[in-house]
N, C-alpha and C positions, 0 to 999 in steps of 0.2 A: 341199556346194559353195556353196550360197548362203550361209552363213558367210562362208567366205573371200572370196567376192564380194564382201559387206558391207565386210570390214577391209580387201580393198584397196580398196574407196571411200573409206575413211575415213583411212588411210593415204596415200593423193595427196593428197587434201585438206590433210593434216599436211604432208605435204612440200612443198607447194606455197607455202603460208603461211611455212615455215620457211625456203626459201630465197627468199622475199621479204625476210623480215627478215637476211637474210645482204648480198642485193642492197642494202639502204639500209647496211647496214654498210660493204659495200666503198666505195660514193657517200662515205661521210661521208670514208675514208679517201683516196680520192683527192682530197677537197677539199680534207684538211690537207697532203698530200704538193703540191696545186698549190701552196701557200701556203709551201712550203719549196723553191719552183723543181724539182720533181723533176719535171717532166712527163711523161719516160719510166714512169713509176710510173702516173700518173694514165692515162695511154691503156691500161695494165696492167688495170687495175683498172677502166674503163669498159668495157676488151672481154668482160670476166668479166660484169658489170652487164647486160649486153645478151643475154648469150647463158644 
């Protein structure tokens, strides 16, 4: 059991980290969709960023 204890420590760790770098992805793409007027996009993709 303490195995699998470990890998899922290690495991959220990964995931945590990997859907940080997912969150500045979405950031970047709402910031070209505000740049092509798409605003509804952009509150799309900030309420994802946040949560």
């Amino acid at each position: 059991m303490g195995d699998e204890k470990e890998k899922l420590s290690l495991l959220l760790m990964h995931w945590i980290e990997h859907n940080k770098e997912h969150a500045q992805d979405f950031k970047r793409w709402a910031e070209k969709a505000k740049g092509f007027g798409e605003k509804r996009w952009k509150k799309i993709w900030i309420h994802f960023c946040r949560n």
